[in-house]
KEDO-587233 format. One record per residue: x, y, z of N, C-alpha, C in turn. Coordinates in pm, whole numbers, padded with zeros to 5 digits, always signed. Example, Ala and Ser with C-alpha at 12.3 -4.5 7.8 and 13.67 -1.06 7.14 Angstrom:
2
+01319-00569+00780+01230-00450+00780+01320-00330+00780+01285-00225+00708+01367-00106+00714+01290+00003+00787
END
This chain:
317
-08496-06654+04930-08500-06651+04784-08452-06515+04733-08349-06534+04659-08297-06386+04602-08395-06365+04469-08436-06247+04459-08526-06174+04354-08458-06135+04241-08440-06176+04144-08356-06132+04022-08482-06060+03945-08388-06020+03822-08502-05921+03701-08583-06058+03634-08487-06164+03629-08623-06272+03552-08720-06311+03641-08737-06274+03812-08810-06271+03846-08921-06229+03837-08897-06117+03821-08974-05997+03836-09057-05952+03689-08991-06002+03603-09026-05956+03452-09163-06031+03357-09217-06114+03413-09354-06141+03406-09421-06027+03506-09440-06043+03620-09495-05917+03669-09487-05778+03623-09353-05731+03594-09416-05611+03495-09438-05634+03324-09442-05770+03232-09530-05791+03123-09632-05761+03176-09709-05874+03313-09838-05811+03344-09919-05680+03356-09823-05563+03415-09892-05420+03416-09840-05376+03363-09792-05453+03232-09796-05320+03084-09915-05365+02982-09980-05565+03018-10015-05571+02948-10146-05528+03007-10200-05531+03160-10301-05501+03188-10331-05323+03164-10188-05234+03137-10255-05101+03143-10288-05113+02983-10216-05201+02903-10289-05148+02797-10411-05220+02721-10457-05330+02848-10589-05360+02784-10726-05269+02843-10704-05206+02937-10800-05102+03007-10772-04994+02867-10670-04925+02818-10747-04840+02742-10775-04894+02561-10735-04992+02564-10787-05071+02446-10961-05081+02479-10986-05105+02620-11112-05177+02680-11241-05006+02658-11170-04909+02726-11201-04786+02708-11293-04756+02535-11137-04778+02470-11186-04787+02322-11320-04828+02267-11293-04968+02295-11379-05044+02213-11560-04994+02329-11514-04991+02442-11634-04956+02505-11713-04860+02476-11638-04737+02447-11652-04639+02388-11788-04590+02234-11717-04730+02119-11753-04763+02024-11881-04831+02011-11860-04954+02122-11983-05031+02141-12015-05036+02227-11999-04979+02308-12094-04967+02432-12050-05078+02535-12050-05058+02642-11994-05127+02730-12009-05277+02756-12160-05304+02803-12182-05453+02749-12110-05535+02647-12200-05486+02508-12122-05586+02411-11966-05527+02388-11853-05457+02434-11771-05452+02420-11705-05619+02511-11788-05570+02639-11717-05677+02755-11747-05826+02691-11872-05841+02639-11903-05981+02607-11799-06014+02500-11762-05953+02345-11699-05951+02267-11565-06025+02284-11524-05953+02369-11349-05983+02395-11357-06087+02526-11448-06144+02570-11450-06230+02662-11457-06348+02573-11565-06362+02499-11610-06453+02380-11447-06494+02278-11384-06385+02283-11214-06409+02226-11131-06456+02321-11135-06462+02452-11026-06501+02524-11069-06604+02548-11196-06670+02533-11242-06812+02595-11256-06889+02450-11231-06867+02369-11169-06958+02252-11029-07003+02257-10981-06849+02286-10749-06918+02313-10767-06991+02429-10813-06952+02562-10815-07075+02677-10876-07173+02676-10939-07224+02565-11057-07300+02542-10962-07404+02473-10908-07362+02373-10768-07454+02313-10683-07486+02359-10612-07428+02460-10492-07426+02596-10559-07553+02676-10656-07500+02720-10723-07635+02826-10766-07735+02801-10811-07763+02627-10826-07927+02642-10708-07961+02587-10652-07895+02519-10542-07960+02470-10397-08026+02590-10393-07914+02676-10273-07969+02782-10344-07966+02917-10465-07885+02974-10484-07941+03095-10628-08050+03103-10715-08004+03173-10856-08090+03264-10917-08036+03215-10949-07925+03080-11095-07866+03080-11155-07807+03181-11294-07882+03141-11421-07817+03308-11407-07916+03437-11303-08000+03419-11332-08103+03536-11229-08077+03637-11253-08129+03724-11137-08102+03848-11216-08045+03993-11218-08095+04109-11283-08099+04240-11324-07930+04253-11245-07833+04244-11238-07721+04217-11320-07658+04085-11367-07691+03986-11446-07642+03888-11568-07548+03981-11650-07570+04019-11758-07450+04057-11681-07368+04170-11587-07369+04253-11555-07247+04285-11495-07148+04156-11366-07247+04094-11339-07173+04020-11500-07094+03906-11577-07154+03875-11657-07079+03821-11741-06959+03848-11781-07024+03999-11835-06865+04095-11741-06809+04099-11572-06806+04108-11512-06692+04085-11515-06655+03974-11529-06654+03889-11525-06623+03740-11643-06529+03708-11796-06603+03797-11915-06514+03786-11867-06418+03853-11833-06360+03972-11771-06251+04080-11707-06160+03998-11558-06242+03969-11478-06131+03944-11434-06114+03783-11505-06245+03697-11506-06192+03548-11670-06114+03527-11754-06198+03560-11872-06148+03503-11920-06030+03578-11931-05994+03726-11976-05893+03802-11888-05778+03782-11712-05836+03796-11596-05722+03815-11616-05664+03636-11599-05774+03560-11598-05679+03442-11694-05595+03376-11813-05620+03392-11961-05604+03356-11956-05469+03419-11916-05446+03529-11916-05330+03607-11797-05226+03528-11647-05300+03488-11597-05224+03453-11588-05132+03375-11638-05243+03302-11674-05198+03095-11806-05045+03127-11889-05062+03224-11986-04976+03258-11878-04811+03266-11789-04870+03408-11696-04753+03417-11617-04671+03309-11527-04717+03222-11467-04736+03107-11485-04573+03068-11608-04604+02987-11660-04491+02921-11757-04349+02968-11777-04354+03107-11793-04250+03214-11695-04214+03273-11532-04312+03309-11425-04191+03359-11317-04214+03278-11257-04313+03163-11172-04315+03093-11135-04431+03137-10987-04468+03110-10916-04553+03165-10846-04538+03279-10790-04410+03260-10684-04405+03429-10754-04430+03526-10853-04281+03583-10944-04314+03642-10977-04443+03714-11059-04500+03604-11090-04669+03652-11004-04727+03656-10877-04740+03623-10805-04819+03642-10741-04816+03839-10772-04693+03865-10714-04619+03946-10828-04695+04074-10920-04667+04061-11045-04693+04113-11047-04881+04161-11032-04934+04087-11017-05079+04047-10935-05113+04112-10817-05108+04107-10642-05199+04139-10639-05125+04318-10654-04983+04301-10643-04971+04482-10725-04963+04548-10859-05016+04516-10985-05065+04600-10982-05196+04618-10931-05268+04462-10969-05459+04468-10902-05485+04669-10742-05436+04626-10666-05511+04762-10732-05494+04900-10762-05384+04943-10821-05396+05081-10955-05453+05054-11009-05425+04970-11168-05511+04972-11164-05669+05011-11020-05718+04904-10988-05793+04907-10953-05880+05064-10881-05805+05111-10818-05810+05233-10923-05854+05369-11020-05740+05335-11166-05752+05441-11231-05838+05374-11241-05881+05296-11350-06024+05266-11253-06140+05309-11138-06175+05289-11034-06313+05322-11078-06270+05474-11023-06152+05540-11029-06137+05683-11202-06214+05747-11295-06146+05644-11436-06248+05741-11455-06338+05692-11398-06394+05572-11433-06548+05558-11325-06665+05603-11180-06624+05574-11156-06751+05556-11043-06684+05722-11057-06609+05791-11034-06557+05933-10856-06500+05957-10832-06456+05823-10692-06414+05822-10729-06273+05882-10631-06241+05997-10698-06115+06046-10579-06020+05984-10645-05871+06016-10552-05737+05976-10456-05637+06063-10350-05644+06023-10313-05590+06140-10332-05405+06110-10294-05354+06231-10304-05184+06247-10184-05137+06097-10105-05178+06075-10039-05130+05966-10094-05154+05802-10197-05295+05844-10257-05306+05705-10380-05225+05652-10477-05211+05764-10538-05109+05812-10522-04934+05784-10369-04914+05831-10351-04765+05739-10286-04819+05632-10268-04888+05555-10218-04851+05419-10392-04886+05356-10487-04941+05393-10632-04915+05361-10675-04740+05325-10652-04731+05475-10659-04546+05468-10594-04488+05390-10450-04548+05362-10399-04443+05279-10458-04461+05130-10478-04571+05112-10549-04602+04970-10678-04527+04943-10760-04486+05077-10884-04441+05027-10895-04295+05002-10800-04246+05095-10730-04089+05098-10648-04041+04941-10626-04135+04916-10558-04122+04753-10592-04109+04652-10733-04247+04669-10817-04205+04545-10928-04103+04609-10959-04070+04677-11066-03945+04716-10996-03824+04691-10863-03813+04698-10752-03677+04647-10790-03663+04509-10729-03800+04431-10711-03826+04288-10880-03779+04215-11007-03832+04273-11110-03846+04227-11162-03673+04258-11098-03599+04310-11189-03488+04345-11210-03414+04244-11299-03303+04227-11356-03297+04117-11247-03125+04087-11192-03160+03933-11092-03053+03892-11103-03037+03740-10991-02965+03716-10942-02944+03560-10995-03064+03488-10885-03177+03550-10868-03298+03459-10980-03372+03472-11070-03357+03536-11208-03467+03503-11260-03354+03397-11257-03411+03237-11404-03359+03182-11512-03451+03126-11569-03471+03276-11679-03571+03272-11757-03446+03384-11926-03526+03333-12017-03455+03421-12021-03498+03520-12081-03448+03661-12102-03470+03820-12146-03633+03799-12236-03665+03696-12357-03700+03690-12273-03833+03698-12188-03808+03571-12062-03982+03509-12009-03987+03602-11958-03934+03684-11819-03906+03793-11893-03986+03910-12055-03951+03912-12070-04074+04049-12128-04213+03968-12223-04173+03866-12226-04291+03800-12100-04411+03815-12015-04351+03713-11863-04391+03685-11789-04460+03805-11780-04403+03914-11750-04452+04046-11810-04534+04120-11972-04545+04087-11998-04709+04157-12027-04793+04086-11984-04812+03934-11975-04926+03916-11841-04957+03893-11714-04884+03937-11579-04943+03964-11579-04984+04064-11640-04946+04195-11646-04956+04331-11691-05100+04294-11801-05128+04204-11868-05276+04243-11781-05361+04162-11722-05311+04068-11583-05393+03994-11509-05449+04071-11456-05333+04172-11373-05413+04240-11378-05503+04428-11504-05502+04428-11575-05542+04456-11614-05699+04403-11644-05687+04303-11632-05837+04222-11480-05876+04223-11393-05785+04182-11265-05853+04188-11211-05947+04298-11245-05836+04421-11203-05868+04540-11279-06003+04531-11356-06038+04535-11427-06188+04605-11392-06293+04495-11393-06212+04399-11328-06358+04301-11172-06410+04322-11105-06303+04352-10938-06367+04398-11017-06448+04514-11073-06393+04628-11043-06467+04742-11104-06596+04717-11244-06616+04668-11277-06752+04572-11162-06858+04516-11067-06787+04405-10956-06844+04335-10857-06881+04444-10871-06805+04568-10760-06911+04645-10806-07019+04707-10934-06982+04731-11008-07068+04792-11030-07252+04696-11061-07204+04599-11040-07358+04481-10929-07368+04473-10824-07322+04449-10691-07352+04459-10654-07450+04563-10671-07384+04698-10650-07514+04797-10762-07643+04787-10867-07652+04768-10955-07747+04755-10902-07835+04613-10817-07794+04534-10747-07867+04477-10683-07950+04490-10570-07857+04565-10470-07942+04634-10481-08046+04716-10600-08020+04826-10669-08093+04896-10685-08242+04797-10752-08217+04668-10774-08333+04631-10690-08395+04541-10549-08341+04570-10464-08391+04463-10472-08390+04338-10497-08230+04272-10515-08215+04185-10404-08133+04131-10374-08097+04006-10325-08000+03976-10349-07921+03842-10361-07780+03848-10428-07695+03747-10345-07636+03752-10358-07602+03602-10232-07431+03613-10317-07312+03569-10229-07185+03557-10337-07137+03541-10389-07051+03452-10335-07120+03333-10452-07121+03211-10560-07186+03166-10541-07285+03269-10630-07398+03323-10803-07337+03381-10714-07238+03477-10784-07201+03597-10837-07040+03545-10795-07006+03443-10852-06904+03407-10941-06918+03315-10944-07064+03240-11065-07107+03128-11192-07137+03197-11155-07167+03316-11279-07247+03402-11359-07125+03463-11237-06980+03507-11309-06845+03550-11376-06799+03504-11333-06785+03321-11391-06728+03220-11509-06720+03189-11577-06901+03221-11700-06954+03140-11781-06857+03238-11793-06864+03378-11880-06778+03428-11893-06657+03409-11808-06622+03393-11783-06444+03338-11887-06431+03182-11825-06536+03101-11920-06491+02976-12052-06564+02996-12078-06615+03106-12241-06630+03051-12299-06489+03171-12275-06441+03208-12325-06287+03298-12282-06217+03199-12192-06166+03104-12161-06041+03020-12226-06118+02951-12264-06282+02879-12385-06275+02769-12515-06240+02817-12560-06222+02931-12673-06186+03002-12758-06067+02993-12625-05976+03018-12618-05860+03006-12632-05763+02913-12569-05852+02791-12548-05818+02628-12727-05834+02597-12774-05916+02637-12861-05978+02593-12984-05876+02595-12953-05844+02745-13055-05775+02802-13048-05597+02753-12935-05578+02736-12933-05442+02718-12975-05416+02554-12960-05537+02471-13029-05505+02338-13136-05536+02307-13179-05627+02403-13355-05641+02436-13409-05530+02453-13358-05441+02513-13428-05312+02605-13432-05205+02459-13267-05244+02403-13275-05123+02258-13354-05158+02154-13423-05265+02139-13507-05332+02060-13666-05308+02078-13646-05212+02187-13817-05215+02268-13906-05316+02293-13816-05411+02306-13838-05568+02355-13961-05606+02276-13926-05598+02192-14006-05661+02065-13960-05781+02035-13993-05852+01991-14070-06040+01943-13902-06089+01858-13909-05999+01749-13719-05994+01699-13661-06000+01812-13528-06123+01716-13410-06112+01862-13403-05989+01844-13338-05948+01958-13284-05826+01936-13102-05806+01901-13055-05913+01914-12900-05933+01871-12890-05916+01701-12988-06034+01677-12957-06024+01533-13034-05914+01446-13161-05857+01522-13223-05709+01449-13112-05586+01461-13003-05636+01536-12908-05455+01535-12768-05541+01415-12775-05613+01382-12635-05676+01342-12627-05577+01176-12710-05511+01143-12700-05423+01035-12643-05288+01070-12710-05271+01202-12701-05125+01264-12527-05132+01308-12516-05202+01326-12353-05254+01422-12275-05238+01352-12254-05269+01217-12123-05325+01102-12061-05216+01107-12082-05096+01075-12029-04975+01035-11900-04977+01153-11988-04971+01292-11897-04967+01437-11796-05060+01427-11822-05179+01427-11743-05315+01422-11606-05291+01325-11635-05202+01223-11503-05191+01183-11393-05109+01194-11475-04997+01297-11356-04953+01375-11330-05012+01515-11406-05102+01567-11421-05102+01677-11358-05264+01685-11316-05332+01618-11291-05482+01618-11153-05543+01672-11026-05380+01644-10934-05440+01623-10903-05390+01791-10931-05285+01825-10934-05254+02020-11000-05393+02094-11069-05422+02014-11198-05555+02090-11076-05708+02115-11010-05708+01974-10911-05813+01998-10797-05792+02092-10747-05625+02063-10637-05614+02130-10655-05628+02278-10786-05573+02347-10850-05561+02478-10815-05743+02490-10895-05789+02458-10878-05963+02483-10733-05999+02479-10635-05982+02365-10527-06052+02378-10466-06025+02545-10466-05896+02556-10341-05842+02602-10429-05844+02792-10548-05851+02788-10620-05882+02922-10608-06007+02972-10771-06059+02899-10780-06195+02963-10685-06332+02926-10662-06268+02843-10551-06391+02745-10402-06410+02811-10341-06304+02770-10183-06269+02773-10190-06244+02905-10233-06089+02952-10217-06070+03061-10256-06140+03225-10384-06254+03180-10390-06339+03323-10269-06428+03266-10247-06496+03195-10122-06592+03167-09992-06524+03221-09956-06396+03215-09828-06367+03266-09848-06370+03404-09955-06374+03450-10006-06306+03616-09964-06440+03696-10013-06519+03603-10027-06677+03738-09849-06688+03686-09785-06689+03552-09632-06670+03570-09543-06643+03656-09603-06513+03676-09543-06416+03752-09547-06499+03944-09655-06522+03932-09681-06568+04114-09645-06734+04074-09610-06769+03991-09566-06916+03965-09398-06954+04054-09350-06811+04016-09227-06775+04006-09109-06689+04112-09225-06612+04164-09250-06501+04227-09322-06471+04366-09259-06420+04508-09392-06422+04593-09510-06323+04557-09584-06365+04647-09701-06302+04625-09699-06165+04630-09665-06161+04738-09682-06007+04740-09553-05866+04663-09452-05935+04637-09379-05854+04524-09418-05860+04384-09523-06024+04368-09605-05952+04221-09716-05841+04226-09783-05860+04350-09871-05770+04362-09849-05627+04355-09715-05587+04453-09691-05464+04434-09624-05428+04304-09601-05505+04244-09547-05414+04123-09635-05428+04002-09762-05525+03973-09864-05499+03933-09996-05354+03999-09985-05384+04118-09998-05227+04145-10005-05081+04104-09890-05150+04014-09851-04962+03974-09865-04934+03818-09978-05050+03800-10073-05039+03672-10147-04935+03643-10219-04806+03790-10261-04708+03775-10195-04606+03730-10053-04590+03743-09933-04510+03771-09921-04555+03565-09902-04625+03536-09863-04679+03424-09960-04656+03282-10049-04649+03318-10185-04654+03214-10146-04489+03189-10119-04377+03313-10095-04232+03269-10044-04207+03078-09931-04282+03072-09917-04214+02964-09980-04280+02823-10041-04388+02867-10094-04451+02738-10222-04383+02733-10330-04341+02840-10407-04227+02845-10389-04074+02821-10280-04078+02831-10221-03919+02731-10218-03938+02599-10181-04043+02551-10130-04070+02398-10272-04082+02333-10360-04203+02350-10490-04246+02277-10585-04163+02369-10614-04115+02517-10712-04007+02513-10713-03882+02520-10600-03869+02500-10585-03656+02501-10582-03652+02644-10606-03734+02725-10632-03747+02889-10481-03614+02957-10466-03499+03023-10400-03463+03066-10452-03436+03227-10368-03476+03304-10403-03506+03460-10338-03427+03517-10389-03351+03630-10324-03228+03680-10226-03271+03819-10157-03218+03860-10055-03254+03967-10098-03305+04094-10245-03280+04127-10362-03332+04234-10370-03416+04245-10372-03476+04084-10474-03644+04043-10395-03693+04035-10244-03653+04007-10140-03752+04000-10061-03814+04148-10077-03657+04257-10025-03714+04423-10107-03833+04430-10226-03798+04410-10354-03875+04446-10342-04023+04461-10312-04014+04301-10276-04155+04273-10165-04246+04279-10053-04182+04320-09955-04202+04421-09938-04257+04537-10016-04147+04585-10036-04179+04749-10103-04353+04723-10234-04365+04660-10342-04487+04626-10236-04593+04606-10202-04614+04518-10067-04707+04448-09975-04739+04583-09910-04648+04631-09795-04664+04778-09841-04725+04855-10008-04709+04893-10056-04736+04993-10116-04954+04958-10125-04962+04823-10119-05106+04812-10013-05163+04799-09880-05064+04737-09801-05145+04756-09770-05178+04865-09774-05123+04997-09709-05104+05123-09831-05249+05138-09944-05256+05150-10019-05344+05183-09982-05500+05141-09970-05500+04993-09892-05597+04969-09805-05680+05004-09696-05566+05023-09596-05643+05111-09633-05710+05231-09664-05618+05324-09711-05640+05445-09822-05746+05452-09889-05797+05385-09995-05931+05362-09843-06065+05355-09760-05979+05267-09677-06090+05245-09605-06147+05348-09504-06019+05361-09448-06091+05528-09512-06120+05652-09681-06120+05645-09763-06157+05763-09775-06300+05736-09748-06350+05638-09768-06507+05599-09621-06559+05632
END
C-alpha cells in the first residue's frame, strides 16, 4: 500500500485536534476544577455521539456493547478522571507528555499478558527509551513552576491515566474482534458512543462525590446547592468546556478511527505520537508555558521512542 498525504491527513487532524483539546481541557480544569470540568465536556460529546448512533448506527446494542463499555469505564472514565486530575498540577504539555508515551508500552505489556502477543528486544528498548525521556523531560528545573508536592501528585494520576488508556485500547480491540466474530459491524462513532456511556457515569461519580465532600455532605444535593456559586465560573469557563469536547471526544476520536480506517496502524500511531511535541507551542501561546532545552530533548527522545515502537508493533504483525 503506497502512503499518500490523504492518507495520512486524518492522523495529523487527529494530533492537532487532540493537542488542542488537552489545553482547552487544562483551561476549563483550571476554572472548574477537574472533575466537573471532565464530566461537563463528556456530558457534550455523548449528546453529538448520541445523535450519530441512533440515527446511522446500533446504539447500545451489538455482541460487543459491554466490552466496549468496560473500555470506556478504563480508558474514558479511569484515563480521563485521572487526567483532568493531572491537567491542573502540571499543565498540558507535561501531561500530555506523560499520557501518549506511557499509554503505548503500558499498552503493549497488558496485550502482551492478556491476549499473548509477545515483545520483542527492540520493542522493549524503545520502552526504555520512552521512560528515559520522560524522566529527562520530568526532572525537576526552570520550566516546572509547580511545587515538589503537584509534580508527584501530578504524575500519578497521569501514570494512572495512562494506565486507563492503555487497557481501554486493548479492551477496544478486544470488542472489535468479538464483533466481527459475530458478524457485526460498528464504526467508530458507533464505538465511541458505546465507550463514552461508561466514561460518563465514573466522571458523574466522581463529580458527584467531590461536591458532596464540598457541601460537607450535608442533606442538600450538593450539585444543585453550588449551581449559584458556579455561574460566575461557567461564564468564563463554558466556551474551553465545549471547545475541550468538540475537538477531543467528538472530532478528535472521529478523525482517529478515520485515520486507522484508512491508514495502518502503526503509521497512525506514530504520527499521533507527536501530539506531545505539538501541544509545545499551543502551551506557549495560552500558558506562558516556556520549556527549557532539557524538557524539550526529553520529550523527544519520549515521542522517538513510541514512534520507533509503533512501527515496530506494526511490522511485527
Amino acid at each position: 500500500m503506497i502512503i499518500t498525504v490523504r492518507h495520512v491527513l486524518a492522523a495529523f487532524l487527529t494530533t492537532i485536534l487532540y493537542s488542542i483539546s488537552v489545553v482547552c481541557g487544562h483551561r476549563s480544569a483550571k476554572l472548574l476544577g477537574g472533575s466537573e470540568a471532565n464530566f461537563w465536556r463528556l456530558v457534550c460529546a455523548t449528546v453529538l455521539l448520541w445523535i450519530w448512533s441512533f440515527t446511522f448506527g446500533i446504539g447500545l446494542s451489538g455482541a460487543a456493547f459491554p466490552l466496549f463499555l468496560l473500555s470506556g469505564v478504563l480508558g474514558i472514565g479511569v484515563g480521563d478522571v485521572a487526567l483532568f486530575q493531572a491537567l491542573p498540577r502540571l499543565g498540558s504539555r507535561l501531561t500530555m507528555l506523560l499520557l501518549q508515551c506511557l499509554s503505548a508500552p503500558l499498552g503493549a505489556v497488558i496485550e502482551w499478558f492478556w491476549l499473548g502477543n509477545g515483545l520483542s528486544w527492540v520493542q522493549i528498548g524503545c520502552g526504555v527509551a520512552i521512560l528515559l525521556g520522560v524522566a529527562l523531560a520530568l526532572a525537576p528545573g526552570d520550566h516546572l513552576r509547580i511545587t515538589r508536592r503537584e509534580l508527584w501528585v501530578g504524575s500519578l494520576f497521569a501514570v494512572l491515566g495512562a494506565v486507563g488508556n492503555a487497557s481501554g485500547a486493548v479492551l477496544s480491540r478486544k470488542a472489535y474482534s468479538v464483533a466481527e466474530a459475530a458478524g457485526e459491524r460498528i464504526d467508530g462513532a458507533n464505538a465511541a458512543f458505546q465507550r463514552i456511556i461508561g466514561g460518563l457515569v465514573i466522571g458523574g461519580i466522581c463529580l458527584l462525590l467531590v461536591k458532596w465532600h464540598q457541601a460537607g455532605w450535608r442533606l442538600v444535593s450538593p450539585v444543585l446547592a453550588s449551581v449559584e456559586q458556579s455561574r460566575n465560573k461557567w461564564r468564563r469557563a463554558w466556551p474551553w468546556v465545549m471547545a475541550n469536547s468538540l475537538a477531543g471526544q467528538t472530532l478528535g476520536v472521529s478523525c482517529m478511527q478515520w485515520a486507522l480506517k484508512t491508514t495502518p496502524t502503526g503509521i497512525v500511531l506514530a504520527i499521533t505520537a507527536t501530539t506531545p511535541i505539538v501541544v509545545i507551542p499551543f502551551a506557549m501561546v495560552f500558558e506562558g508555558e516556556r520549556p527549557n532545552r532539557r524538557s524539550v530533548i526529553g520529550g523527544a527522545i519520549a515521542v522517538s521512542g513510541v514512534i520507533a515502537l509503533a512501527l515496530s508493533r506494526s511490522a511485527a504483525r
